[in-house]
mmCIF file as gemmi writes it, N, C-alpha and C atoms, coordinates in Angstrom:
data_model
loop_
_atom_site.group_PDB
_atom_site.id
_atom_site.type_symbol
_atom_site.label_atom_id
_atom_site.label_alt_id
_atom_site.label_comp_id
_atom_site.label_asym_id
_atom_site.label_entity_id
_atom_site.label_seq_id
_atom_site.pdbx_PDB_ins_code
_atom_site.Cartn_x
_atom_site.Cartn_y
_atom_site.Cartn_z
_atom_site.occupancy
_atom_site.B_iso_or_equiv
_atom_site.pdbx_formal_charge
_atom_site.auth_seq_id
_atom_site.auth_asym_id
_atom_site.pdbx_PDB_model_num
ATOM 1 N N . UNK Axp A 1 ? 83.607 -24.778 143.409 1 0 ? 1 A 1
ATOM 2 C CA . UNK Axp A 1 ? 83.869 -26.196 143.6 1 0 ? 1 A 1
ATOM 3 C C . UNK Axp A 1 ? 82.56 -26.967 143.466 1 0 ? 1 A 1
ATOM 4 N N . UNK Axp A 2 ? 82.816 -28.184 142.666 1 0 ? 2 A 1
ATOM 5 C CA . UNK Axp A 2 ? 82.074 -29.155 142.662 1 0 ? 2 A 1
ATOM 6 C C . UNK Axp A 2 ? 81.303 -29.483 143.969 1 0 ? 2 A 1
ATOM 7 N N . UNK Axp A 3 ? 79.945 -30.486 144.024 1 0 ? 3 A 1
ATOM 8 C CA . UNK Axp A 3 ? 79.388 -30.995 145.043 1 0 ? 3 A 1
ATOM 9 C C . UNK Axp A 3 ? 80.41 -32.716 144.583 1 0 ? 3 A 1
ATOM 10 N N . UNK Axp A 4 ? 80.136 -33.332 146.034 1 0 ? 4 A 1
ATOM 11 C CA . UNK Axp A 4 ? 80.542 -34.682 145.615 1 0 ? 4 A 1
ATOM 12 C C . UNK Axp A 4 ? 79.862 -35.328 144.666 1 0 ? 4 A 1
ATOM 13 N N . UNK Axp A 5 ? 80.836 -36.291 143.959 1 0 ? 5 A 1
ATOM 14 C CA . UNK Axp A 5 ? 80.108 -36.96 142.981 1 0 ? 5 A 1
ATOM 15 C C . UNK Axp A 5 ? 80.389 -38.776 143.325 1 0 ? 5 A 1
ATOM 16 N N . UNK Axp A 6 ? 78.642 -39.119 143.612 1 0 ? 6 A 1
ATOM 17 C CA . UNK Axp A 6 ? 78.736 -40.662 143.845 1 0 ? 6 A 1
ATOM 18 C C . UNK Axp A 6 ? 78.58 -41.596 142.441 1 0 ? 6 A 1
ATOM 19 N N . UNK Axp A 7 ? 79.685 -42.616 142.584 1 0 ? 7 A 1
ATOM 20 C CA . UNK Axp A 7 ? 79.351 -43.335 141.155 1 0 ? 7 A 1
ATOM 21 C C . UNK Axp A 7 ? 79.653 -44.97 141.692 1 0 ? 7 A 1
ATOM 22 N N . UNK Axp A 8 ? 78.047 -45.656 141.713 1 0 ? 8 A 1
ATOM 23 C CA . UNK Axp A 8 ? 78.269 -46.939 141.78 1 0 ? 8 A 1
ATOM 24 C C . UNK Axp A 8 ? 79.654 -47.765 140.734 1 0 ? 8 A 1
ATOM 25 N N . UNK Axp A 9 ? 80.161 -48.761 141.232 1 0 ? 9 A 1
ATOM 26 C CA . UNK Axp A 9 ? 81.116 -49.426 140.81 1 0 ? 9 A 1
ATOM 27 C C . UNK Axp A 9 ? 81.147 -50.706 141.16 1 0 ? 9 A 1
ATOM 28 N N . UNK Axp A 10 ? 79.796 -51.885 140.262 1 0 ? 10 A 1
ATOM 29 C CA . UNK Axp A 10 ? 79.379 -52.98 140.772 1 0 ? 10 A 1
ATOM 30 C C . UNK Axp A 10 ? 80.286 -53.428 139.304 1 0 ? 10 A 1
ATOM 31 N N . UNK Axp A 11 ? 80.166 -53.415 138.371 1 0 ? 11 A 1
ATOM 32 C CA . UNK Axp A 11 ? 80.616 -54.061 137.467 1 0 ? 11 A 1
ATOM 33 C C . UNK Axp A 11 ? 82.013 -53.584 136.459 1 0 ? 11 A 1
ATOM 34 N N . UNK Axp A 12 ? 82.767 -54.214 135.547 1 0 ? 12 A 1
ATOM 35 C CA . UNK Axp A 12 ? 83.356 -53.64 134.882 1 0 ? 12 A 1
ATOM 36 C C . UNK Axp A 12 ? 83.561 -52.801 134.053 1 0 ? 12 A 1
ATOM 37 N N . UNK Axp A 13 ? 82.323 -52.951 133.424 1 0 ? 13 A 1
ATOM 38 C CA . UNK Axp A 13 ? 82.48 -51.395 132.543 1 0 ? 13 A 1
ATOM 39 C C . UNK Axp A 13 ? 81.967 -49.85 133.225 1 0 ? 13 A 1
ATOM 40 N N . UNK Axp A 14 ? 81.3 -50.143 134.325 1 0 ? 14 A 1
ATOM 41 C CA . UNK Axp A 14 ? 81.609 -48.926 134.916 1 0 ? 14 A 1
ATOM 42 C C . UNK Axp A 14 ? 83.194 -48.243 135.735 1 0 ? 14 A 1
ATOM 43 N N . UNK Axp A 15 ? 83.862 -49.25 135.025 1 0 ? 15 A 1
ATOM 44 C CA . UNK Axp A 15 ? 85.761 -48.372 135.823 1 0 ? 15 A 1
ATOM 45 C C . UNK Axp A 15 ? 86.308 -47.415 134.747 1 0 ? 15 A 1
ATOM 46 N N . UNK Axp A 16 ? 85.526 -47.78 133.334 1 0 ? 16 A 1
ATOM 47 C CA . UNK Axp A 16 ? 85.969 -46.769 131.937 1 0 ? 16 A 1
ATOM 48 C C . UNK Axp A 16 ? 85.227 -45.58 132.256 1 0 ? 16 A 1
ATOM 49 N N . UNK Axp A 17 ? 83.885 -45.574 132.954 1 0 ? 17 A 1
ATOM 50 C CA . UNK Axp A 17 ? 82.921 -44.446 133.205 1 0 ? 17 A 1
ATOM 51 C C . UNK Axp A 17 ? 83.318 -43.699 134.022 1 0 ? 17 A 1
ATOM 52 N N . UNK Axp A 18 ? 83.957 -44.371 135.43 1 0 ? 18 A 1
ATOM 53 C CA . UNK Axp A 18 ? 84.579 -43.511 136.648 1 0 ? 18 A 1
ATOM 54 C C . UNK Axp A 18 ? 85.744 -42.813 136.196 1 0 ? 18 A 1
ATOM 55 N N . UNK Axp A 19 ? 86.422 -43.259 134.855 1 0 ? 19 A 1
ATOM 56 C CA . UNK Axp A 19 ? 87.642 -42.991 134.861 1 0 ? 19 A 1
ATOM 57 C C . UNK Axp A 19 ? 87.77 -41.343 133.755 1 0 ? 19 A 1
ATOM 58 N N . UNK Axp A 20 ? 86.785 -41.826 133.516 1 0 ? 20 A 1
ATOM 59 C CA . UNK Axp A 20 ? 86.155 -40.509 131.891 1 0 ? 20 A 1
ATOM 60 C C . UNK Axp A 20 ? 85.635 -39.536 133.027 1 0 ? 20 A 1
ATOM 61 N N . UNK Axp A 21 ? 84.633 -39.526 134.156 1 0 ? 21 A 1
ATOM 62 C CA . UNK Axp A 21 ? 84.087 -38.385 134.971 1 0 ? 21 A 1
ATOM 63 C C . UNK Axp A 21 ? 85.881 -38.315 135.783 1 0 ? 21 A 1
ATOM 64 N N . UNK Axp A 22 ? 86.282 -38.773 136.359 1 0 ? 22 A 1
ATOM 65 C CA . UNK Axp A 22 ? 87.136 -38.106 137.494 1 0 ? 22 A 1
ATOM 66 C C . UNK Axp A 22 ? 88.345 -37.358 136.396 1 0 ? 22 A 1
ATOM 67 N N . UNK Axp A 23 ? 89.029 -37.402 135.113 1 0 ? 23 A 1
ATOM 68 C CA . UNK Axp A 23 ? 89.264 -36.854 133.84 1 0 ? 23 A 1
ATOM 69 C C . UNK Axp A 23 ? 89.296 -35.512 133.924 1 0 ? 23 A 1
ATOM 70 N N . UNK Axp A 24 ? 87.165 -35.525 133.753 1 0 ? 24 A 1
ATOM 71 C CA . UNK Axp A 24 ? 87.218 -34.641 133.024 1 0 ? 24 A 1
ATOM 72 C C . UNK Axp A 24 ? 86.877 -33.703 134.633 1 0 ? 24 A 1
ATOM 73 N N . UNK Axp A 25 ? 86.837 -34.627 135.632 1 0 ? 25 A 1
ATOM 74 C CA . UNK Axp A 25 ? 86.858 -33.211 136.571 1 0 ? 25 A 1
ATOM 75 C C . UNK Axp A 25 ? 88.013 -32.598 136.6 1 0 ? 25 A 1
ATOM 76 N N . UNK Axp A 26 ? 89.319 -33.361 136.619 1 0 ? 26 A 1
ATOM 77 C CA . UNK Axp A 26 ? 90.76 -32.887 136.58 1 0 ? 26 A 1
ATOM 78 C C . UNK Axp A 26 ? 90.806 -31.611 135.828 1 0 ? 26 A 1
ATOM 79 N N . UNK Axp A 27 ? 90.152 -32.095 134.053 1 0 ? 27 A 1
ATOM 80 C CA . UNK Axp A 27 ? 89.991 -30.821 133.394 1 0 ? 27 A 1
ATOM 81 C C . UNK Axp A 27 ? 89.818 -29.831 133.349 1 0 ? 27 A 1
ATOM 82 N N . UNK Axp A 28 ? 88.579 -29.95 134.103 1 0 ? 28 A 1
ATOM 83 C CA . UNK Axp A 28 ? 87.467 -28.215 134.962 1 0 ? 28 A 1
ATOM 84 C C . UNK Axp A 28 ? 88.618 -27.916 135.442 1 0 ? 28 A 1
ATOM 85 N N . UNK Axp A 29 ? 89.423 -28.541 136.616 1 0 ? 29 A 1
ATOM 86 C CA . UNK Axp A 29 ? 90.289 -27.841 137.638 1 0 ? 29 A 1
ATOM 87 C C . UNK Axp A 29 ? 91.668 -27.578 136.816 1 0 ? 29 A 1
ATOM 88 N N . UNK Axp A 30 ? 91.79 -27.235 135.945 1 0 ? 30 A 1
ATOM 89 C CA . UNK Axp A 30 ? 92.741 -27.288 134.87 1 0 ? 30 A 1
ATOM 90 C C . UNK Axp A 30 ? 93.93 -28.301 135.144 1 0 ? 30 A 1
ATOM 91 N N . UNK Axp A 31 ? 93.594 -29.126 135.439 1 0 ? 31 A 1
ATOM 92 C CA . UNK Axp A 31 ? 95.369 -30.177 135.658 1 0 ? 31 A 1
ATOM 93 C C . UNK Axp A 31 ? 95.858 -30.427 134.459 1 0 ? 31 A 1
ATOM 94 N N . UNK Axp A 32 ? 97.293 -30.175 134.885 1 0 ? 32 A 1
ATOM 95 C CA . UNK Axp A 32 ? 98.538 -30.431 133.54 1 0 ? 32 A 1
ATOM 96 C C . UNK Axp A 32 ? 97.04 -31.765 132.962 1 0 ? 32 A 1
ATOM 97 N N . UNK Axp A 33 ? 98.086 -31.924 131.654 1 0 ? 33 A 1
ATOM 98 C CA . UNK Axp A 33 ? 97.71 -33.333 131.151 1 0 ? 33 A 1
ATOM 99 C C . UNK Axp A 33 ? 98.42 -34.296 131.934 1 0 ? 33 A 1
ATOM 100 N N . UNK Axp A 34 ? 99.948 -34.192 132.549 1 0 ? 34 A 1
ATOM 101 C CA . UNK Axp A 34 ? 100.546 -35.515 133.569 1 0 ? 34 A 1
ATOM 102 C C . UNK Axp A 34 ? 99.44 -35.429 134.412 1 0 ? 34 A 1
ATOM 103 N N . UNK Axp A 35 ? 99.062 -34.277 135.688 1 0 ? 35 A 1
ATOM 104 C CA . UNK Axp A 35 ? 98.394 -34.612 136.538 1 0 ? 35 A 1
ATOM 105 C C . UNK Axp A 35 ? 96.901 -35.264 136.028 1 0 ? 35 A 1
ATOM 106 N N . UNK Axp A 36 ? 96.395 -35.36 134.841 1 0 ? 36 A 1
ATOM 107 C CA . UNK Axp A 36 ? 95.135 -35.793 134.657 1 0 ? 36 A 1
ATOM 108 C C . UNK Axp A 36 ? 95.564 -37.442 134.528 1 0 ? 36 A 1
ATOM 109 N N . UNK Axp A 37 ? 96.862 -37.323 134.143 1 0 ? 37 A 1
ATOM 110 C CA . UNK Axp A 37 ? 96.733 -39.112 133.617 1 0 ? 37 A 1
ATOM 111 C C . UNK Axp A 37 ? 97.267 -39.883 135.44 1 0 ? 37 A 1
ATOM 112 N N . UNK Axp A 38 ? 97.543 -39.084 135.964 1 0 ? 38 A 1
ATOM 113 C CA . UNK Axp A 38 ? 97.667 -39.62 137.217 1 0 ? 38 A 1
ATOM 114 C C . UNK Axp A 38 ? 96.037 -39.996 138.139 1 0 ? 38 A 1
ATOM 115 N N . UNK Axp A 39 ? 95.322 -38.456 137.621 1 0 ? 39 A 1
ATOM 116 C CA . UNK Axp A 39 ? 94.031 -38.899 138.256 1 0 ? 39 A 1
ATOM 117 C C . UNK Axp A 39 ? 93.139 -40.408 137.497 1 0 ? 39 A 1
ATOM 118 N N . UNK Axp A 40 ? 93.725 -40.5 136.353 1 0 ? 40 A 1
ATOM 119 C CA . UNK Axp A 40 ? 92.916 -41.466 135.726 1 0 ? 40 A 1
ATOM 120 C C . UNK Axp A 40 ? 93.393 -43.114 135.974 1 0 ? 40 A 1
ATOM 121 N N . UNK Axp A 41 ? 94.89 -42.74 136.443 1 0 ? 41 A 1
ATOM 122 C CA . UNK Axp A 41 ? 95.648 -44.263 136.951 1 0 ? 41 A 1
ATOM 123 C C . UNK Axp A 41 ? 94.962 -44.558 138.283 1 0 ? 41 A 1
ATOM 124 N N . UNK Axp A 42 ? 94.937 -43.496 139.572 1 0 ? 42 A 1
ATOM 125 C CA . UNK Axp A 42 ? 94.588 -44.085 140.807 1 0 ? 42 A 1
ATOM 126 C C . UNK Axp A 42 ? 92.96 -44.454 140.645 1 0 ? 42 A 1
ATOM 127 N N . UNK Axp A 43 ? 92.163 -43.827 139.35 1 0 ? 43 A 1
ATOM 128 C CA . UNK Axp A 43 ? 90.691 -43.871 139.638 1 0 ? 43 A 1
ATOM 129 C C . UNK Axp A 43 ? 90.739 -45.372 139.086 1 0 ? 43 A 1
ATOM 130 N N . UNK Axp A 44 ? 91.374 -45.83 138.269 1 0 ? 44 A 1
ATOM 131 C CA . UNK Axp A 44 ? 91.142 -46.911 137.622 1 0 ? 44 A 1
ATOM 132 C C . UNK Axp A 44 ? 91.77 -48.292 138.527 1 0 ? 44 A 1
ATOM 133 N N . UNK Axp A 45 ? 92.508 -47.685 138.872 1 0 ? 45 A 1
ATOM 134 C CA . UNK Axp A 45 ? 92.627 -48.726 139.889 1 0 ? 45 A 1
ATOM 135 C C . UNK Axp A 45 ? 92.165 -49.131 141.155 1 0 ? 45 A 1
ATOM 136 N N . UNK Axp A 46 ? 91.797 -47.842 141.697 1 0 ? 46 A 1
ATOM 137 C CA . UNK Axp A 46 ? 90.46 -48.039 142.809 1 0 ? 46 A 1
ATOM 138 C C . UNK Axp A 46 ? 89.495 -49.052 142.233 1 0 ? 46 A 1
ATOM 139 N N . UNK Axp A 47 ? 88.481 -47.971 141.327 1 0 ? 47 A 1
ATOM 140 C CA . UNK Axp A 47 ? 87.739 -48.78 140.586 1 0 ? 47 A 1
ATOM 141 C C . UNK Axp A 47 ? 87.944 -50.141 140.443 1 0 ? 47 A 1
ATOM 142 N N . UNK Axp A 48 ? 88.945 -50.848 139.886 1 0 ? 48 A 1
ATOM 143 C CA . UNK Axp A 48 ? 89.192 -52.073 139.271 1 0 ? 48 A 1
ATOM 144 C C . UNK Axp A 48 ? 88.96 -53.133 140.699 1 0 ? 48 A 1
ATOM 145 N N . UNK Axp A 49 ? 89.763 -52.492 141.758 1 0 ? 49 A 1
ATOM 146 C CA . UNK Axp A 49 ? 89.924 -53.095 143.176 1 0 ? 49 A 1
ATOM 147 C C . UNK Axp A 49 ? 88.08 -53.218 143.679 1 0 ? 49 A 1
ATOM 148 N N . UNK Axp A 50 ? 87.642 -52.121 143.402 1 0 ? 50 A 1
ATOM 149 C CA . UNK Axp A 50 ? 86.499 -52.448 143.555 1 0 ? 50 A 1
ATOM 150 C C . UNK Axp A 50 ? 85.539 -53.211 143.08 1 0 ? 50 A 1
ATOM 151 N N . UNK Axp A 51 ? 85.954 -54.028 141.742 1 0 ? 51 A 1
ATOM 152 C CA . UNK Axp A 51 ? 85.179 -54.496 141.062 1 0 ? 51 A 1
ATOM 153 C C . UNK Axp A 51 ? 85.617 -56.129 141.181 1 0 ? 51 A 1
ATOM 154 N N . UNK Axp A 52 ? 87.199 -55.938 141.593 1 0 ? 52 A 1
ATOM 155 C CA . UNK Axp A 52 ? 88.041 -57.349 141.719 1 0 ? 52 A 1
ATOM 156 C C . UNK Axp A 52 ? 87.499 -57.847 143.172 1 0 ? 52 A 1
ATOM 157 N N . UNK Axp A 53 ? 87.115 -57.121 144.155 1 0 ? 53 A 1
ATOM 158 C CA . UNK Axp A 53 ? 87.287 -57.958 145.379 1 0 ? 53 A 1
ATOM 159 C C . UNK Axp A 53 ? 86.272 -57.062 146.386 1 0 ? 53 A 1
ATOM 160 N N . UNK Axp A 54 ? 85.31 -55.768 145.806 1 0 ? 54 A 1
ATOM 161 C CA . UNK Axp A 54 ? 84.49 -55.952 146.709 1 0 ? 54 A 1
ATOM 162 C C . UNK Axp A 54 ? 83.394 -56.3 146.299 1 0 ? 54 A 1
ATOM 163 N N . UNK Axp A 55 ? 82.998 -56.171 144.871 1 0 ? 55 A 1
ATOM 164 C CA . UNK Axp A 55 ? 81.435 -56.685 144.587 1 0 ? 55 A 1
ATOM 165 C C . UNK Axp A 55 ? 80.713 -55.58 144.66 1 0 ? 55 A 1
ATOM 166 N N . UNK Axp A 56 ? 80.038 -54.824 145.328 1 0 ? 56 A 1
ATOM 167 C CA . UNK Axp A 56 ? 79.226 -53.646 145.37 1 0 ? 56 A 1
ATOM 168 C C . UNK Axp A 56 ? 80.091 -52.575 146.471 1 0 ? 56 A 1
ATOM 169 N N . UNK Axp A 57 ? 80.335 -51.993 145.277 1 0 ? 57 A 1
ATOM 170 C CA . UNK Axp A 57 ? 81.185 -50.865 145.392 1 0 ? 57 A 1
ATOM 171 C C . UNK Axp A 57 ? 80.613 -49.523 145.33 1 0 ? 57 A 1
ATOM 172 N N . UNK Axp A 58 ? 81.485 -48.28 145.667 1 0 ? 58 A 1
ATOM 173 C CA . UNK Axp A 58 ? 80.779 -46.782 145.379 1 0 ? 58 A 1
ATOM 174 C C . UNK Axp A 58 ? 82.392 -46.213 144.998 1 0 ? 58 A 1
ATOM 175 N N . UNK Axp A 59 ? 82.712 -45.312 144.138 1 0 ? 59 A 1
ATOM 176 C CA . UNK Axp A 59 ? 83.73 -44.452 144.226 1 0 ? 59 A 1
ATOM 177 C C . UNK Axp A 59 ? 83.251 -43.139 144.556 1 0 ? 59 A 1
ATOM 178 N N . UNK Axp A 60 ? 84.057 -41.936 145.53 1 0 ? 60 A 1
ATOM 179 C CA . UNK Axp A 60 ? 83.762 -40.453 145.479 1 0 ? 60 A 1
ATOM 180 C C . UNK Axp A 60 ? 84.219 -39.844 144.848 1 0 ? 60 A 1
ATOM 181 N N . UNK Axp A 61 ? 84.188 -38.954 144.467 1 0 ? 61 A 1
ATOM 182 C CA . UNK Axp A 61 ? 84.888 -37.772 143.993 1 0 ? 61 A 1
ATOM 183 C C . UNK Axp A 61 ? 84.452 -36.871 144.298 1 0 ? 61 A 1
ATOM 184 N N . UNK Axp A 62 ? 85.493 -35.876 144.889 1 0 ? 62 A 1
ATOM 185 C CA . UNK Axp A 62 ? 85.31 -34.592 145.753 1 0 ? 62 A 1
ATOM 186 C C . UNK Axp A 62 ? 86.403 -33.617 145.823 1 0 ? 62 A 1
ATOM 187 N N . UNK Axp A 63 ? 86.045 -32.077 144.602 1 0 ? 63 A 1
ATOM 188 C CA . UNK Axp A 63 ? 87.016 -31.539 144.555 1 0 ? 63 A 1
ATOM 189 C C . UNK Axp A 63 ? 87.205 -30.721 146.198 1 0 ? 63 A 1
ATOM 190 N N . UNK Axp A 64 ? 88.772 -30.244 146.148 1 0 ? 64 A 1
ATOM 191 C CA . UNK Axp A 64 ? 89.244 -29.485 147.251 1 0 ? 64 A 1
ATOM 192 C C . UNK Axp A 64 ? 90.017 -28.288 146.942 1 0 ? 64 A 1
ATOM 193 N N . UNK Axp A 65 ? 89.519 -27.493 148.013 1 0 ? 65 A 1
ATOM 194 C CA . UNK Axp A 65 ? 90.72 -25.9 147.623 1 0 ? 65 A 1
ATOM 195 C C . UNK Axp A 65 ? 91.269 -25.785 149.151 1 0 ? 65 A 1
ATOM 196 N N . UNK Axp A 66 ? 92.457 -25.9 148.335 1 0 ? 66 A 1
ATOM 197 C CA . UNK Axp A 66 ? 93.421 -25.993 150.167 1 0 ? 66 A 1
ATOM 198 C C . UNK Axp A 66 ? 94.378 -24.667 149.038 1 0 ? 66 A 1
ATOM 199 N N . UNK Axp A 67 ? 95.159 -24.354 150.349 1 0 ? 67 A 1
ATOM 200 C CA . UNK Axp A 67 ? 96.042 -23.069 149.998 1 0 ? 67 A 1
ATOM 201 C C . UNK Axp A 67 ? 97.31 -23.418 148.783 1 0 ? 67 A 1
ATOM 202 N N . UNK Axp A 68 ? 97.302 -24.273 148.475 1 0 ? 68 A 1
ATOM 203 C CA . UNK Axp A 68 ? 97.612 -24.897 147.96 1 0 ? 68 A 1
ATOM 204 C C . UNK Axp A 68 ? 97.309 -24.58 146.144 1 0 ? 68 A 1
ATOM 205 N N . UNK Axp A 69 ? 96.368 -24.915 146.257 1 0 ? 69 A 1
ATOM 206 C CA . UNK Axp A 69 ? 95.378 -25.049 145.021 1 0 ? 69 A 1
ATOM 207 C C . UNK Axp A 69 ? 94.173 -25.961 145.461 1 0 ? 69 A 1
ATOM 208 N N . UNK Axp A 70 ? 94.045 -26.561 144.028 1 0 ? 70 A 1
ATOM 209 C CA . UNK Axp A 70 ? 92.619 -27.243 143.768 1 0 ? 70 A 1
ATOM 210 C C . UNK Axp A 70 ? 93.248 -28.661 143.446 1 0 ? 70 A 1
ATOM 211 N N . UNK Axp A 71 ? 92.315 -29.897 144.374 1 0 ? 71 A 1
ATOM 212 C CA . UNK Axp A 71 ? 92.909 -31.441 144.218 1 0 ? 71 A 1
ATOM 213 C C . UNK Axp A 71 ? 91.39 -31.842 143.906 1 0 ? 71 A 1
ATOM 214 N N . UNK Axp A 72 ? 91.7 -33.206 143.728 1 0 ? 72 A 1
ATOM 215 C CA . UNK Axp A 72 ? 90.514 -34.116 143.843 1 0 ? 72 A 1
ATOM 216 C C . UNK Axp A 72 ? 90.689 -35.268 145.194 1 0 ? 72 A 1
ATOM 217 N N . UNK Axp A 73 ? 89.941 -35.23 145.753 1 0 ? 73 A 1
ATOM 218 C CA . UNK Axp A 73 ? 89.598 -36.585 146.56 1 0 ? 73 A 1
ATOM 219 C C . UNK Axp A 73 ? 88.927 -37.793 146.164 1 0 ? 73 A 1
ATOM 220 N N . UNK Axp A 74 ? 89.506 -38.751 146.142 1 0 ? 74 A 1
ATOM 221 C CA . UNK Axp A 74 ? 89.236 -40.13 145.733 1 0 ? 74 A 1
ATOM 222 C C . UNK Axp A 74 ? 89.025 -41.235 146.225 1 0 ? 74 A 1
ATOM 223 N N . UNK Axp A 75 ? 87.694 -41.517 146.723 1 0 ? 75 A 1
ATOM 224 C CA . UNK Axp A 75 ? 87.539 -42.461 148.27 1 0 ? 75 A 1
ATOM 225 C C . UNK Axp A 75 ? 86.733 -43.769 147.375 1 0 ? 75 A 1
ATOM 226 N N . UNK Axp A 76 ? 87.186 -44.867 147.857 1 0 ? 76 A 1
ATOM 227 C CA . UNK Axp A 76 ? 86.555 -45.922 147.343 1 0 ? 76 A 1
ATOM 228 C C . UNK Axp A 76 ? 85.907 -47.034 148.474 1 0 ? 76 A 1
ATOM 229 N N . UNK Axp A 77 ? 85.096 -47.393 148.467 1 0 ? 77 A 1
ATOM 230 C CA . UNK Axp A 77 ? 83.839 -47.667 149.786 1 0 ? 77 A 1
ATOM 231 C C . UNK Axp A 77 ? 83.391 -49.256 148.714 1 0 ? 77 A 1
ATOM 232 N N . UNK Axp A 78 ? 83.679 -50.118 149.669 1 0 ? 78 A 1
ATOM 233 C CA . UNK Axp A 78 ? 83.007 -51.284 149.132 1 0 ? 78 A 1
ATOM 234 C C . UNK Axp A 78 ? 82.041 -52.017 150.345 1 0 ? 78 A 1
ATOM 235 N N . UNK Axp A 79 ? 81.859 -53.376 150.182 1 0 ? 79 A 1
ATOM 236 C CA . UNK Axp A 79 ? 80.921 -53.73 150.842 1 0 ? 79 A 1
ATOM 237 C C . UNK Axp A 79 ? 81.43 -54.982 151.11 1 0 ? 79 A 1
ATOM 238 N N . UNK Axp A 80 ? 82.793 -55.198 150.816 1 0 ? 80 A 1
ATOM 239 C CA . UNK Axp A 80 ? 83.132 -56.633 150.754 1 0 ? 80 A 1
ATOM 240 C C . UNK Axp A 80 ? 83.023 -57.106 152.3 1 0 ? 80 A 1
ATOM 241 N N . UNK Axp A 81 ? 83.991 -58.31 152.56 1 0 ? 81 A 1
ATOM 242 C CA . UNK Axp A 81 ? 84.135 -59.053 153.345 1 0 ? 81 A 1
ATOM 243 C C . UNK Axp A 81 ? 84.762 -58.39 154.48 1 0 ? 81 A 1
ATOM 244 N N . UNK Axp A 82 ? 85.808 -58.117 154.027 1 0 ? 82 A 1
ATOM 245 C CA . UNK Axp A 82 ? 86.595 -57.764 154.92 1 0 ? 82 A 1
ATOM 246 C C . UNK Axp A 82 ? 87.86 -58.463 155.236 1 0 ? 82 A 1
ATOM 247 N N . UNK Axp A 83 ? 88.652 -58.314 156.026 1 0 ? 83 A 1
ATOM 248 C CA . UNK Axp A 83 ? 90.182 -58.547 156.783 1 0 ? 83 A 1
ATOM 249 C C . UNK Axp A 83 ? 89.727 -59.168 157.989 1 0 ? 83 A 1
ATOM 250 N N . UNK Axp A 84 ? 89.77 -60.773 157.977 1 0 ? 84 A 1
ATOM 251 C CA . UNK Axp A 84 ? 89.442 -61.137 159.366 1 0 ? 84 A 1
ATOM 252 C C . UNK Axp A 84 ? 90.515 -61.209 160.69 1 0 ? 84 A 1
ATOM 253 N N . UNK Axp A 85 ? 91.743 -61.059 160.328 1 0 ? 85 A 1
ATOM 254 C CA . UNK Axp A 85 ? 93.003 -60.846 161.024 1 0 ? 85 A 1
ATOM 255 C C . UNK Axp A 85 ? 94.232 -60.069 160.046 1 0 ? 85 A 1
ATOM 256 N N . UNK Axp A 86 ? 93.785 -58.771 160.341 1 0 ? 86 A 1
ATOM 257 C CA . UNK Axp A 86 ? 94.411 -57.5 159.207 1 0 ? 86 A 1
ATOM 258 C C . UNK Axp A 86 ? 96.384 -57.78 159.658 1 0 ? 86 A 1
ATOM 259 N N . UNK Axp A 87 ? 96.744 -58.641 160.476 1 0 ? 87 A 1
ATOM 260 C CA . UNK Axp A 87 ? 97.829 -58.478 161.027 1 0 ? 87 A 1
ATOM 261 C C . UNK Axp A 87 ? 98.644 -59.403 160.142 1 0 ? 87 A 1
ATOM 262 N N . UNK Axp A 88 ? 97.973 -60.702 159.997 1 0 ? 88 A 1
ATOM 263 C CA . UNK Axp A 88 ? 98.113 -61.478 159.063 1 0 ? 88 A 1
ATOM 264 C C . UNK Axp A 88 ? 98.193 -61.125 157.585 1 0 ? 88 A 1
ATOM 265 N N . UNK Axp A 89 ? 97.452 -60.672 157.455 1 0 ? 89 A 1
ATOM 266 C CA . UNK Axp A 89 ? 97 -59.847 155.919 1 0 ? 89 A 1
ATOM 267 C C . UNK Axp A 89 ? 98.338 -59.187 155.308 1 0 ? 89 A 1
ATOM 268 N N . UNK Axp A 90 ? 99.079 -58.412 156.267 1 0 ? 90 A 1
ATOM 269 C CA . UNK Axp A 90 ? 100.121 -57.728 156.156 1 0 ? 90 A 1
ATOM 270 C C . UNK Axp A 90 ? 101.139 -58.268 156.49 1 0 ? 90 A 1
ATOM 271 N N . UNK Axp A 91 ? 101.648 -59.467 156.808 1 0 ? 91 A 1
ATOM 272 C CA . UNK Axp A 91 ? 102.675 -60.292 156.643 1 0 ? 91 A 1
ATOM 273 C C . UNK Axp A 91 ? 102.746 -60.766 155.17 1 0 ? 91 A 1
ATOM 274 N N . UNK Axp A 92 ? 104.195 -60.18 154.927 1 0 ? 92 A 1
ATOM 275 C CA . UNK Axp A 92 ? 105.105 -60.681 153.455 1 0 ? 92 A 1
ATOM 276 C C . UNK Axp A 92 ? 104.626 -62.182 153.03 1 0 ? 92 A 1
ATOM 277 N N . UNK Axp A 93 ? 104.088 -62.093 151.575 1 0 ? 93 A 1
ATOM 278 C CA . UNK Axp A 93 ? 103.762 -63.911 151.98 1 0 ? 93 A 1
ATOM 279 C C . UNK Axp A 93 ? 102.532 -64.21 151.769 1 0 ? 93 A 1
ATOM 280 N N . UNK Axp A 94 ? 101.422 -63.877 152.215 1 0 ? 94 A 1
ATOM 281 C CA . UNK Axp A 94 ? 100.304 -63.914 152.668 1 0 ? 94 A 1
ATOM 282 C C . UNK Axp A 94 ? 99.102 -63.771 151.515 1 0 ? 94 A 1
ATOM 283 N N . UNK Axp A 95 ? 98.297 -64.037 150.782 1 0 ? 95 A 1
ATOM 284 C CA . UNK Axp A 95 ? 97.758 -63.893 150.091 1 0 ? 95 A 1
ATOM 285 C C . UNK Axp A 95 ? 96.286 -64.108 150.46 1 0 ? 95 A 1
């Protein structure tokens, strides 16, 4: 198994870059081709979220061996603002 892999995600064209490394880690770990295009939908959309609304961003990637098999972990860490009343936030409606 891989070590984690940190990849800043301040601007837009780094979400094509995150999306080509987390890919081709799928690859190493042999995922179907569905499961790779799945890893490449949630990375890109992390990514994108990160680029839409936090400003200075990080994505992880971190393979796993559970009994299972072999996954990827996909953590996305920004720096934004934040949720000043998260209760609100989550009322239908709310933007």
């Amino acid at each position: 198994m891989r070590d984690a892999i940190a990849l800043p995600v301040t601007e837009e064209s780094q979400v094509g870059e995150a999306r080509r490394i987390a890919v081709a880690l799928a690859a190493e770990l042999e995922f179907n081709e569905t499961d790779r295009g799945k890893v490449a939908i949630v990375t890109t959309e992390a990514a994108k979220n990160l680029v839409k609304h936090g400003r200075e961003g990080e994505l992880l990637l971190r393979t796993l061996k559970t009994a299972a098999g072999c996954s990827i972990e996909i953590v996305a860490l920004d720096r934004g603002q934040g949720m000043a009343n998260v209760a609100l936030c989550l009322r239908d409606g709310f933007s």
